[in-house]
Backbone as JSON Lines, residues from 0, in Angstrom:
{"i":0,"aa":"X","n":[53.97,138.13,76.0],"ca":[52.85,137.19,76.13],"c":[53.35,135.77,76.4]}
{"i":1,"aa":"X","n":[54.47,135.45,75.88],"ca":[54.81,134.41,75.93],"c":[55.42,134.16,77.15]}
{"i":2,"aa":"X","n":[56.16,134.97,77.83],"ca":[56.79,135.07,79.02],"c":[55.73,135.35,79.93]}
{"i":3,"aa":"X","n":[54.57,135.82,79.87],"ca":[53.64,135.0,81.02],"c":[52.82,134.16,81.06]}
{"i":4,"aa":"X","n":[52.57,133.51,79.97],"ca":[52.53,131.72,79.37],"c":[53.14,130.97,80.22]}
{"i":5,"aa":"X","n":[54.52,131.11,80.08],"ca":[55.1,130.26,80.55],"c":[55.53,130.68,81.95]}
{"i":6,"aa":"X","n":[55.39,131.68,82.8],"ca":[55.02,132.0,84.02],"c":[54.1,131.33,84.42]}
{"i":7,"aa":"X","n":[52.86,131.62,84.1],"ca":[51.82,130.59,84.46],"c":[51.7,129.14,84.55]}
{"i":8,"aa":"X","n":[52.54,128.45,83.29],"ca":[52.67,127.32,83.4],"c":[53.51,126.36,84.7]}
{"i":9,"aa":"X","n":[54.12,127.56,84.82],"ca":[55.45,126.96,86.04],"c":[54.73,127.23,87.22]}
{"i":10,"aa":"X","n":[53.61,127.74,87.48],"ca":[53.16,128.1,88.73],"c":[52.34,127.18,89.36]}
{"i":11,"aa":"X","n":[51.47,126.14,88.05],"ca":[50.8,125.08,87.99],"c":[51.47,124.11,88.55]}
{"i":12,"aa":"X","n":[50.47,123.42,90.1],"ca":[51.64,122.5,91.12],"c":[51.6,120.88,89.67]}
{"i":13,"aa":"X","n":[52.72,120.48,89.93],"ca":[52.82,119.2,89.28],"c":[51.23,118.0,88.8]}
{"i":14,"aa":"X","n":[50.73,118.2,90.09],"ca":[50.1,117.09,90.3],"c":[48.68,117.64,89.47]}
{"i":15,"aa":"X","n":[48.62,118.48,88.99],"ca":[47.62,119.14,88.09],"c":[47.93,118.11,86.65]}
{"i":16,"aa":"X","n":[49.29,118.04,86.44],"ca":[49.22,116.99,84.75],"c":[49.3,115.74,85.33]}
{"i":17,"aa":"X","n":[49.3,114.98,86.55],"ca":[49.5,113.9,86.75],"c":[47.6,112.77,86.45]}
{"i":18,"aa":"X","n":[47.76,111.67,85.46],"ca":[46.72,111.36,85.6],"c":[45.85,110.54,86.8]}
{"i":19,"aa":"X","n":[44.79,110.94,86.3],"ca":[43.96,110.14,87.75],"c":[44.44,108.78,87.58]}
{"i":20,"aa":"X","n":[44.1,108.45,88.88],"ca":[44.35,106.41,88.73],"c":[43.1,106.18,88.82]}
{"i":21,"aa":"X","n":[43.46,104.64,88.09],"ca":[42.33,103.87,87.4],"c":[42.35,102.35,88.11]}
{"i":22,"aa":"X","n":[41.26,101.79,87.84],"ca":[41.07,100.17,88.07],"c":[42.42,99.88,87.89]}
{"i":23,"aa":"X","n":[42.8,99.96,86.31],"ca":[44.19,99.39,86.06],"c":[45.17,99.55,86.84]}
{"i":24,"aa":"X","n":[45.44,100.59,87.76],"ca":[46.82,101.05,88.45],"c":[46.37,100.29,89.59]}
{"i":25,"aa":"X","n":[45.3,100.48,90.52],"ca":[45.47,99.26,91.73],"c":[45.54,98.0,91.65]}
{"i":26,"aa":"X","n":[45.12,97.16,90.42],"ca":[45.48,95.72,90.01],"c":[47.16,96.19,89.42]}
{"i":27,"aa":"X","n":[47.25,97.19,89.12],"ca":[49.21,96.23,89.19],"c":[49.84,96.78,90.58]}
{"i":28,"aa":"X","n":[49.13,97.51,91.31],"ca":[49.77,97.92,92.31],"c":[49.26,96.26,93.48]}
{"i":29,"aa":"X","n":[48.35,95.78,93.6],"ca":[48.16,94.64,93.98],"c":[49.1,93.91,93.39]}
{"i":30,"aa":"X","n":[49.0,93.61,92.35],"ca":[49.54,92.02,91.96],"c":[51.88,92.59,92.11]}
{"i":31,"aa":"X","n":[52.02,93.66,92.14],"ca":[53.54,93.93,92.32],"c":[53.4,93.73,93.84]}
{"i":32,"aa":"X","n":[52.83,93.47,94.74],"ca":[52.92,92.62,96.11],"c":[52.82,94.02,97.2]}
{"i":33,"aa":"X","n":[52.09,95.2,96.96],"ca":[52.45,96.09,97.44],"c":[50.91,95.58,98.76]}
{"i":34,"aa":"X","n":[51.19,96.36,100.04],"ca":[49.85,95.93,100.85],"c":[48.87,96.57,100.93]}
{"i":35,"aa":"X","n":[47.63,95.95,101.69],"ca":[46.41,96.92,101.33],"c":[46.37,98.01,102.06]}
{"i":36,"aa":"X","n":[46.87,98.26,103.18],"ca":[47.63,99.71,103.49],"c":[47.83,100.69,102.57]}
{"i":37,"aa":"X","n":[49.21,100.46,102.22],"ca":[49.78,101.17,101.03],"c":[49.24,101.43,99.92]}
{"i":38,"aa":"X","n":[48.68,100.64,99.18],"ca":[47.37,100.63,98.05],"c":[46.42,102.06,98.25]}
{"i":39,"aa":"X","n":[46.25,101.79,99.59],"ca":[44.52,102.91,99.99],"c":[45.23,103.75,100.28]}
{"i":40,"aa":"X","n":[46.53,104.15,100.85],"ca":[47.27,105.53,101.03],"c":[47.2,106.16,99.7]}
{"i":41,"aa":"X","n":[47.56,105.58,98.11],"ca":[48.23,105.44,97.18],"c":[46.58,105.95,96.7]}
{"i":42,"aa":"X","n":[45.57,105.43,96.86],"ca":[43.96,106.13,96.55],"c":[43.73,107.12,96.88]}
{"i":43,"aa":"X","n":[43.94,107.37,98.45],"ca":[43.0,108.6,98.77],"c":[43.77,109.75,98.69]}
{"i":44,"aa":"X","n":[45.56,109.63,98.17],"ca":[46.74,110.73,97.68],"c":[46.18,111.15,96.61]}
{"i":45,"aa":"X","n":[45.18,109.84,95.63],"ca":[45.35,110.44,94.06],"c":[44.32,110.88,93.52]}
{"i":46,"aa":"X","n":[43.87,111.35,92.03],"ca":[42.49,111.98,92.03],"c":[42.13,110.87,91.62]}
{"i":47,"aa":"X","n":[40.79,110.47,91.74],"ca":[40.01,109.73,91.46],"c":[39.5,109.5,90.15]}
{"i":48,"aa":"X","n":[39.46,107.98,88.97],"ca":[39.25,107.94,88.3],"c":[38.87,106.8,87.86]}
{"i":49,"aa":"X","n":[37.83,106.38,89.37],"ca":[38.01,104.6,89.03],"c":[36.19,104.74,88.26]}
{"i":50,"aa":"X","n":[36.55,102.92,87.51],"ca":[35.49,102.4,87.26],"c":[34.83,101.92,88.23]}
{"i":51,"aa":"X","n":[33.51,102.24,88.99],"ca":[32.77,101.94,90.16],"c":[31.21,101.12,89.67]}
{"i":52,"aa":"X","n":[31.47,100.88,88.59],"ca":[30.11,100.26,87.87],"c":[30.37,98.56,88.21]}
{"i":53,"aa":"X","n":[29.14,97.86,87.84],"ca":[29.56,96.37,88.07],"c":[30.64,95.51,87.42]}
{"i":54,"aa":"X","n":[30.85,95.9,86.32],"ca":[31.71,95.64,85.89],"c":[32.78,96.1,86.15]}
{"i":55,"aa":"X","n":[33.25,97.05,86.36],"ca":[34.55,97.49,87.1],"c":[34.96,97.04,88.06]}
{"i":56,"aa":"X","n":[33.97,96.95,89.09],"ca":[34.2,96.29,90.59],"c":[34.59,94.91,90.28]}
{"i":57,"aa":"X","n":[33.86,94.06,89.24],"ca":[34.45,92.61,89.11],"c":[35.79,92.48,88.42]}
{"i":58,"aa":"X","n":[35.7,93.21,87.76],"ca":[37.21,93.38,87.35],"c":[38.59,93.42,88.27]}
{"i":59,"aa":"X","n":[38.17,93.96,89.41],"ca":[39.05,94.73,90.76],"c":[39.43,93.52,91.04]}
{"i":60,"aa":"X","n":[38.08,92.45,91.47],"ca":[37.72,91.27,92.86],"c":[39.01,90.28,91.48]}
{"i":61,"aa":"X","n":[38.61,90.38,90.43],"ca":[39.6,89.23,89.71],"c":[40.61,89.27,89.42]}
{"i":62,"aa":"X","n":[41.17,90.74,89.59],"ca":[42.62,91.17,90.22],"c":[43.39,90.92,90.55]}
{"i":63,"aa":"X","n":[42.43,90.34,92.07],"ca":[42.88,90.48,93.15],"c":[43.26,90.99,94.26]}
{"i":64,"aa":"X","n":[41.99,92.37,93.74],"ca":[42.37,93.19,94.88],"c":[40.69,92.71,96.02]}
{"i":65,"aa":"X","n":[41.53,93.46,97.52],"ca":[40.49,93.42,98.57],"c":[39.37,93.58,98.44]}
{"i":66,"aa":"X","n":[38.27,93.36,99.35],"ca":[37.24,94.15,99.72],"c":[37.16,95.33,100.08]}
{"i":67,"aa":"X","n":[38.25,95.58,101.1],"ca":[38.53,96.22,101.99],"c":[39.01,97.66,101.01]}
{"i":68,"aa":"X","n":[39.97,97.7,99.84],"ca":[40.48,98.11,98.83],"c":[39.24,98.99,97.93]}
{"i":69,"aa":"X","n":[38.48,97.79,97.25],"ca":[37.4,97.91,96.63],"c":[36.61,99.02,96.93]}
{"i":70,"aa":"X","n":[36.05,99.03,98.47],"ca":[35.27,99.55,99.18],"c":[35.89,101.29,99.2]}
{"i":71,"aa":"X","n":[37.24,101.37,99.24],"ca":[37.95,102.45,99.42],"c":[37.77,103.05,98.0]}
{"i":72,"aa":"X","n":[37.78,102.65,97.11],"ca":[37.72,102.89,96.05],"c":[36.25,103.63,95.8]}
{"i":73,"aa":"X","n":[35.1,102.95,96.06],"ca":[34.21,103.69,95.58],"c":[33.46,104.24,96.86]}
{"i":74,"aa":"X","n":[34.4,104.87,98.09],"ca":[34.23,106.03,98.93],"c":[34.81,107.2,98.21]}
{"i":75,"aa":"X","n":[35.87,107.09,97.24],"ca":[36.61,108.03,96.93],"c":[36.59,108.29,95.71]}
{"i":76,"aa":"X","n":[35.34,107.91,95.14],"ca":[35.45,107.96,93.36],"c":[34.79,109.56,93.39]}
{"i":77,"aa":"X","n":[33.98,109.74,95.01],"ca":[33.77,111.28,94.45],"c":[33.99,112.21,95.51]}
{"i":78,"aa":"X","n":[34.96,111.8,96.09],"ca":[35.91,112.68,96.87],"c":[36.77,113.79,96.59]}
{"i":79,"aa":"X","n":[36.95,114.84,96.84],"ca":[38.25,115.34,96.66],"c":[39.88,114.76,96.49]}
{"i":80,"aa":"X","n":[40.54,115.01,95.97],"ca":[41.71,114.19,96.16],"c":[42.34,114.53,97.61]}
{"i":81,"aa":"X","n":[42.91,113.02,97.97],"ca":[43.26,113.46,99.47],"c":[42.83,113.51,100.12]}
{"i":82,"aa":"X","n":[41.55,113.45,100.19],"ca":[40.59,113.39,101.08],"c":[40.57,111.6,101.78]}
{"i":83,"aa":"X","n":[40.43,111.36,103.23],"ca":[40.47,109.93,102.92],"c":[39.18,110.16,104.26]}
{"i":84,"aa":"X","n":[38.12,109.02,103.46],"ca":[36.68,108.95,104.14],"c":[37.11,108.56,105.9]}
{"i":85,"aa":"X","n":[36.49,108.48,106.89],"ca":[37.03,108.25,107.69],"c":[36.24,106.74,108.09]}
{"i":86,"aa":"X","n":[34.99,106.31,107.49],"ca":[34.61,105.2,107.91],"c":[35.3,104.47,107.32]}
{"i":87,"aa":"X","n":[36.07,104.78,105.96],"ca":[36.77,103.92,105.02],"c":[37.87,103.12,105.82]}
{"i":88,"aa":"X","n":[38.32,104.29,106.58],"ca":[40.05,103.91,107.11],"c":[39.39,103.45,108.49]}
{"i":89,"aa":"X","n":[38.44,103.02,109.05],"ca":[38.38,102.5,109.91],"c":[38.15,100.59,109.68]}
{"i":90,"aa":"X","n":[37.95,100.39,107.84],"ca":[37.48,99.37,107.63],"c":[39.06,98.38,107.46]}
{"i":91,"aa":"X","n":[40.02,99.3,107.6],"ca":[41.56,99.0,107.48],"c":[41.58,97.54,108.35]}
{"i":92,"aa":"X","n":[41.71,96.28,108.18],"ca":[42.0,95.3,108.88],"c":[43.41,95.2,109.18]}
{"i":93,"aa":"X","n":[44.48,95.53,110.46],"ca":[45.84,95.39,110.05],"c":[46.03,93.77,110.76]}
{"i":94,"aa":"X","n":[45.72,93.22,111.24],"ca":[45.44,91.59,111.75],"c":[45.12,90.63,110.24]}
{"i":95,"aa":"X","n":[44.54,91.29,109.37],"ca":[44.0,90.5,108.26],"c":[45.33,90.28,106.97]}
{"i":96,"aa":"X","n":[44.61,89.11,106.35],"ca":[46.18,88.69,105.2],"c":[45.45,87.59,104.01]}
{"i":97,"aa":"X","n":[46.56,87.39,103.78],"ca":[46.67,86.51,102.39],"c":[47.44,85.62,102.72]}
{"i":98,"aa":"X","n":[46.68,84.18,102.61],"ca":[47.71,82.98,102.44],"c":[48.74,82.87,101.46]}
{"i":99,"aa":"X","n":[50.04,82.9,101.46],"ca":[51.17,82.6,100.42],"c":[51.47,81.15,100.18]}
{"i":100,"aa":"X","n":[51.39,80.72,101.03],"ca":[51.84,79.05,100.84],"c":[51.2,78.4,102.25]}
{"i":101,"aa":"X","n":[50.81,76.99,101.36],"ca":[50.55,76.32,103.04],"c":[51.58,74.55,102.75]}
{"i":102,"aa":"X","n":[52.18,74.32,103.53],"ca":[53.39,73.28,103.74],"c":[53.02,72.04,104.39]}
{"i":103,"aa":"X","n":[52.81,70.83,104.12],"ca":[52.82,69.88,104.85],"c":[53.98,69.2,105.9]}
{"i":104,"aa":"X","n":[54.36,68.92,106.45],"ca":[55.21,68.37,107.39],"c":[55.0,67.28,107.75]}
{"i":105,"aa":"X","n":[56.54,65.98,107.82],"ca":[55.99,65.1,108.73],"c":[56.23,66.2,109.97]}
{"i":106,"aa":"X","n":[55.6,64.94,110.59],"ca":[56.42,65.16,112.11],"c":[56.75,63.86,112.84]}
{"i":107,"aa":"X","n":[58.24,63.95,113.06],"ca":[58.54,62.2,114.28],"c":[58.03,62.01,115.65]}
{"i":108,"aa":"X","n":[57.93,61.36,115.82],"ca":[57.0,60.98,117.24],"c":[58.37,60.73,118.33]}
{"i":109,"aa":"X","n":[57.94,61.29,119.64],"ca":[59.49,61.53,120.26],"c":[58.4,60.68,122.17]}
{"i":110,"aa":"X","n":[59.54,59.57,122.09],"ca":[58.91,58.99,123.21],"c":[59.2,59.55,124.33]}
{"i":111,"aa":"X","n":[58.44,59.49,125.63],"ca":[58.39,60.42,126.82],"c":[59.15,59.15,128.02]}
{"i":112,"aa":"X","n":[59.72,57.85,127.58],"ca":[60.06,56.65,128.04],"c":[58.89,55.74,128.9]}
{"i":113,"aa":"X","n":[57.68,56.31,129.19],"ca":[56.13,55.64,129.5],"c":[56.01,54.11,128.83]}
{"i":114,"aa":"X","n":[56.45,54.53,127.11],"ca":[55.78,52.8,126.46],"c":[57.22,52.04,126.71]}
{"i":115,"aa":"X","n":[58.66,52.56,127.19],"ca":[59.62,51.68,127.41],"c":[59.72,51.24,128.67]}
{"i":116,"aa":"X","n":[59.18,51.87,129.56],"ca":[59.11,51.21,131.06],"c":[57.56,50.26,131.1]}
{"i":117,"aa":"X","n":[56.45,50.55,130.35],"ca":[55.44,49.15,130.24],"c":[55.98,48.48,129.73]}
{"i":118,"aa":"X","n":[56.48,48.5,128.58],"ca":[56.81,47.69,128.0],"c":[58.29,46.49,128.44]}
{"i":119,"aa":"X","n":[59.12,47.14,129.09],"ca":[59.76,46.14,129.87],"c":[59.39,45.42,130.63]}
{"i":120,"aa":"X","n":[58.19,46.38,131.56],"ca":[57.56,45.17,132.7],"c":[56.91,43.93,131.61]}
{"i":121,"aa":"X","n":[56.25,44.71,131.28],"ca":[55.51,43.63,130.41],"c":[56.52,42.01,129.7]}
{"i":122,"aa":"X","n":[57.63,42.64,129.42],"ca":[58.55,41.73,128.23],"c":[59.27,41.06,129.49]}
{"i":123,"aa":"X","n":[59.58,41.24,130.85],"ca":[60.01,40.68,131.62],"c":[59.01,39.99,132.27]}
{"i":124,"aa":"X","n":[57.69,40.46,132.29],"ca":[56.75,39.1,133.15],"c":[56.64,37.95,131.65]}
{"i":125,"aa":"X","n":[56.5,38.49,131.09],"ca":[56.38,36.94,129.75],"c":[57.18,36.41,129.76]}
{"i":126,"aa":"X","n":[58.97,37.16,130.19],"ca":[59.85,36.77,129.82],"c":[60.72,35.81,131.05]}
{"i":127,"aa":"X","n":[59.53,35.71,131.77],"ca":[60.04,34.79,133.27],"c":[59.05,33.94,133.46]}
{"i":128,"aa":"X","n":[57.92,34.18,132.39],"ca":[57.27,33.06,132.57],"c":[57.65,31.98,131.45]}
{"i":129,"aa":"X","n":[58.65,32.43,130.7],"ca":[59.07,31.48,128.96],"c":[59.91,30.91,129.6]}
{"i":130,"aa":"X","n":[60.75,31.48,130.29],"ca":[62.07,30.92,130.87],"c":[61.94,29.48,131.98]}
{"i":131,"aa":"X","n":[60.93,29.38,132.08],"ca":[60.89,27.82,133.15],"c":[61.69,28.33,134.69]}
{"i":132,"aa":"X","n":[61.58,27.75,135.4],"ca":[62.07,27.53,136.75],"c":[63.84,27.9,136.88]}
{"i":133,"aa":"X","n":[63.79,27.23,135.46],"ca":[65.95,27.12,135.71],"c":[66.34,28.23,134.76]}
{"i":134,"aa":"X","n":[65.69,28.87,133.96],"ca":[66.07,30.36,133.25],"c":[65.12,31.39,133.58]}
{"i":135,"aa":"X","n":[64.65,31.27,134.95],"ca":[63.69,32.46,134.93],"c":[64.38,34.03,135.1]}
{"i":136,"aa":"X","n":[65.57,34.03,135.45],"ca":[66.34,35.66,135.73],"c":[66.54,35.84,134.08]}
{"i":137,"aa":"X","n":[67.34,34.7,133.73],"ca":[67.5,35.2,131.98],"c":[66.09,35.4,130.92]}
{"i":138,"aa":"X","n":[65.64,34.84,131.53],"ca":[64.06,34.78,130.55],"c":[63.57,36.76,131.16]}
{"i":139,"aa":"X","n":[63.74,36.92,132.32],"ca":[63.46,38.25,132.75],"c":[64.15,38.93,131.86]}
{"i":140,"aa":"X","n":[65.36,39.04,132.21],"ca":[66.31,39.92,131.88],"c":[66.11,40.44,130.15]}
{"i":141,"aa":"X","n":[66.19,39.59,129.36],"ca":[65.6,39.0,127.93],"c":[64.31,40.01,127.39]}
{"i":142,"aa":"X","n":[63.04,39.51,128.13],"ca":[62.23,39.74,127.78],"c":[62.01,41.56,128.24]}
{"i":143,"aa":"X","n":[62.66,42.24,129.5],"ca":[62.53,43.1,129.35],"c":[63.07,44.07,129.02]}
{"i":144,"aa":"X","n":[64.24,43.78,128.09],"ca":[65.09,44.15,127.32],"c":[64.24,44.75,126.36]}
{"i":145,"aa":"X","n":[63.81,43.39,125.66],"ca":[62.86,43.1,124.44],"c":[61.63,44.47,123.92]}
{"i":146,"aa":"X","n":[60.7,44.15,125.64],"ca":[59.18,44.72,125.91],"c":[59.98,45.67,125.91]}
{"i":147,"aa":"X","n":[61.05,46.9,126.4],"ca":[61.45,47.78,126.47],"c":[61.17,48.59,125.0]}
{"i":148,"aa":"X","n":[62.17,47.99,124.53],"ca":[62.71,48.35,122.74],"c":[61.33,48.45,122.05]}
{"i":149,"aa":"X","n":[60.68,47.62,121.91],"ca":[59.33,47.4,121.25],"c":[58.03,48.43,122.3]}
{"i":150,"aa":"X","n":[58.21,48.86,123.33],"ca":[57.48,49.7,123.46],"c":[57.64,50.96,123.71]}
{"i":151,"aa":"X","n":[59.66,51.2,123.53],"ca":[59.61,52.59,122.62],"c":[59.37,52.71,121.63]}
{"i":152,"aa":"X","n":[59.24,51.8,120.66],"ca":[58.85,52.02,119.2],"c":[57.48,52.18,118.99]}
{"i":153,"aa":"X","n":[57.07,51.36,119.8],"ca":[55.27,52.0,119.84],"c":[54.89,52.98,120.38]}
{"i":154,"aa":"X","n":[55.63,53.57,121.41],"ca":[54.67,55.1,121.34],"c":[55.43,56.08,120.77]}
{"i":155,"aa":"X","n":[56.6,56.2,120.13],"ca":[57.4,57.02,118.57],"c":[56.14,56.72,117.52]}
{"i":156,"aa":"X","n":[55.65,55.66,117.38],"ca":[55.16,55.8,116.37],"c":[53.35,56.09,116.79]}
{"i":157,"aa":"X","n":[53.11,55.96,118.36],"ca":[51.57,56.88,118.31],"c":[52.04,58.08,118.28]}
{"i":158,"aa":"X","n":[53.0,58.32,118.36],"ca":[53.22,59.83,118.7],"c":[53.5,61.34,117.31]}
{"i":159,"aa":"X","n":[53.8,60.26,116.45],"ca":[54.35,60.61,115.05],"c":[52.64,61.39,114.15]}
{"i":160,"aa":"X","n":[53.14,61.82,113.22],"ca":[52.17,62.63,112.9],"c":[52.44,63.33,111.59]}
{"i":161,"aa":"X","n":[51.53,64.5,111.01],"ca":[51.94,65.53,110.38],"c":[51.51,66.59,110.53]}
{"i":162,"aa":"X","n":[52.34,67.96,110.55],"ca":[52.4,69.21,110.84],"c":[51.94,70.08,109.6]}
{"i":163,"aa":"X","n":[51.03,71.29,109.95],"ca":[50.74,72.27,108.67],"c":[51.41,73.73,108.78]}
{"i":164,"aa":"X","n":[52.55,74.28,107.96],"ca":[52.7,75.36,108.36],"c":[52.16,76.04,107.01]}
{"i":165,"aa":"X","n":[51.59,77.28,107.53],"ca":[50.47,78.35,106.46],"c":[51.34,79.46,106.95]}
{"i":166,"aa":"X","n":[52.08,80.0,105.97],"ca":[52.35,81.46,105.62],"c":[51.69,82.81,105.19]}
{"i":167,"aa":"X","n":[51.19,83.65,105.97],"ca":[50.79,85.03,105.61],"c":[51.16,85.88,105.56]}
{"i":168,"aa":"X","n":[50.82,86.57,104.49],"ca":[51.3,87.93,104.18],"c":[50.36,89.08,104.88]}
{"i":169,"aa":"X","n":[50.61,89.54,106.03],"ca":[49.52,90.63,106.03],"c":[49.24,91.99,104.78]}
{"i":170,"aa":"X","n":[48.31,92.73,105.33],"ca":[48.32,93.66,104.35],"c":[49.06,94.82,104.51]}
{"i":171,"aa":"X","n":[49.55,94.77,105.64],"ca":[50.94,95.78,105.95],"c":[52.11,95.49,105.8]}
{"i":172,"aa":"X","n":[52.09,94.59,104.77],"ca":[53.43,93.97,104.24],"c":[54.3,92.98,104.9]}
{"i":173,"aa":"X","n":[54.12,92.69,106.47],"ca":[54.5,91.91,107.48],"c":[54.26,90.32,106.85]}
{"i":174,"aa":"X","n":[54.69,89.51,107.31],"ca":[55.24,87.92,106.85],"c":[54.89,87.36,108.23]}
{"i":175,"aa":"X","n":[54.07,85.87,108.66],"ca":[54.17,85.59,109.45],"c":[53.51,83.51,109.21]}
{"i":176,"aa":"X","n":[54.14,83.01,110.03],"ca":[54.07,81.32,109.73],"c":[52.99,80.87,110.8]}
{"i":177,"aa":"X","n":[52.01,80.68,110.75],"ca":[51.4,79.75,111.73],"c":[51.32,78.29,111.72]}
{"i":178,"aa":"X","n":[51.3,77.48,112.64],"ca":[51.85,76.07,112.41],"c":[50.71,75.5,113.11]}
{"i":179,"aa":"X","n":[49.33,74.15,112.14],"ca":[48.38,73.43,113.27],"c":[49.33,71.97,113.07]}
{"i":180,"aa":"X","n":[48.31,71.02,114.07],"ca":[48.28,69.71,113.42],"c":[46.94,69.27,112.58]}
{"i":181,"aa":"X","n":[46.15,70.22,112.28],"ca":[45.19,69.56,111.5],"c":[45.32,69.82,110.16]}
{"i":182,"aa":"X","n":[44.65,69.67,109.43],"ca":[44.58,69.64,108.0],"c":[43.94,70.87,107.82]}
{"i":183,"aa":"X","n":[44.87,71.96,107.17],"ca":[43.86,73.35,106.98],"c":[42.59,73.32,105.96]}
{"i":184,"aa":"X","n":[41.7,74.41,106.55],"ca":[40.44,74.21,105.37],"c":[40.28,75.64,104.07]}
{"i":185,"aa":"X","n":[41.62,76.26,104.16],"ca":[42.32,77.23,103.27],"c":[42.92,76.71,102.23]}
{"i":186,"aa":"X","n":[42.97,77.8,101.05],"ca":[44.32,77.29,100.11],"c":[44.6,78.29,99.83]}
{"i":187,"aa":"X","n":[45.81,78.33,98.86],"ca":[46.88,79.63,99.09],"c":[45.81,80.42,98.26]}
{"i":188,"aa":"X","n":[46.05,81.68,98.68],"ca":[45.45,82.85,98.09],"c":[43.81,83.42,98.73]}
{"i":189,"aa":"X","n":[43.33,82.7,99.8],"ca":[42.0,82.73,100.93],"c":[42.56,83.63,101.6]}
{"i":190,"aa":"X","n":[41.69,84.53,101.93],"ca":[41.9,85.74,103.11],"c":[41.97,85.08,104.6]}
{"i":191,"aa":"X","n":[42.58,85.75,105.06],"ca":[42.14,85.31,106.91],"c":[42.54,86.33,107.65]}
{"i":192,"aa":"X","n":[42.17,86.17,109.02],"ca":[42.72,87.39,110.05],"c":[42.73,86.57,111.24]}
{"i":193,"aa":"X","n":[43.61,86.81,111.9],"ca":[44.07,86.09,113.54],"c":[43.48,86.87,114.46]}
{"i":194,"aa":"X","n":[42.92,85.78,115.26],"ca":[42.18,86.32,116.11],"c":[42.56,85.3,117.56]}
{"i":195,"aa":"X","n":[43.1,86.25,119.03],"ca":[43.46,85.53,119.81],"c":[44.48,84.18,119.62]}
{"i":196,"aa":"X","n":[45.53,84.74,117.87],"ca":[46.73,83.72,117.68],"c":[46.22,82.96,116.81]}
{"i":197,"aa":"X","n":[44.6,83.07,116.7],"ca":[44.61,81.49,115.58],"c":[44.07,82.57,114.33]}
{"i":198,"aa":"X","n":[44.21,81.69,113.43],"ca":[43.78,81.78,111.97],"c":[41.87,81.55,111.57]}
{"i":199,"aa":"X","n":[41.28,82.62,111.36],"ca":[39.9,82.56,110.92],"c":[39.65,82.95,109.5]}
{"i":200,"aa":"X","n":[38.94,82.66,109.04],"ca":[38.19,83.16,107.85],"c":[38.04,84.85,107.8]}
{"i":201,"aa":"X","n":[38.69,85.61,106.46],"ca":[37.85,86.63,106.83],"c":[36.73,86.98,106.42]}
């Protein structure tokens, strides 16, 4: 009797004692940096045992897990295991992410030589009209020296600025830097998805 006890027992595939996953296992599987890919593979492999009530679901969102996640979750709370819904996996964003950091930058202003050639003419007509009759080549020479220097420094400094670089993490685990000159209207941890290269809301 005992020897087909334990026949039987060994015949039982593994995943029969393995427990269902819970709310709890996709918030540490989120917050250990794993992506929302991998997460929903990691759902629709396992049996189902989530909390799908309101309170559960808020629990998920304060996590930190997706929508996208969320949603997978209570397609599959009464699924078969393994089973993976197919509208679910179509809701897969792989373009979409998580801000990690966003960076300010200067940036130096780099002259194109435009404000040093006005600016010489310029520093050489003042500078031949200061000079009188008997220093007018040196009063030139002088002044557009001068207008030169001073109007590379003025367009270095229209030209100068600051740069934003925003780091994302997609949800397929991929890393990627986008760089504006404006002031982003994100902060770290806002969803987004690129669309045609730029950065949107998701």
């Amino acid at each position: 009797m005992r020897t087909l006890l334990f026949s039987l027992l060994l015949a039982l595939p593994l995943a029969a004692f393995a427990a269902p996953m819970t709310n709890d296992d996709v918030i540490k599987m989120v917050k250990g940096g794993l992506g929302e890919a991998t997460v929903i593979q990691a759902i629709d492999a396992a049996e189902a045992g989530f909390d799908t009530s309101p309170d559960g679901l808020v629990k998920l969102k304060q996590g930190g897990v997706s929508d996208n996640v969320i949603q997978r979750i209570i397609a599959r709370k009464d699924a078969a295991p393994g089973a993976a819904p197919a509208a679910a996996a179509a809701s897969v964003c792989l373009d979409c992410g998580t801000i990690t950091s966003i960076r300010e930058i200067a940036k130096k202003g780099e002259a194109s030589g435009v404000g040093a050639v006005a600016g010489g003419v310029l520093g050489g007509v003042l500078g031949r009209q200061l000079g009188g009759s008997s220093h007018r080549t040196a009063g030139t020479v002088v002044g557009a020296a001068g207008g030169a220097v001073a109007g590379h420094m003025i367009e270095k400094k229209a030209r100068s600025g600051k740069t934003f670089e925003i780091r994302v993490r997609f949800d397929d685990g991929r890393s990627k830097t986008f760089t504006q000159d404006t002031h982003p209207s994100w902060k770290t941890g806002d969803r987004v998805r690129v669309e045609d290269g730029q950065l949107r809301a998701q």
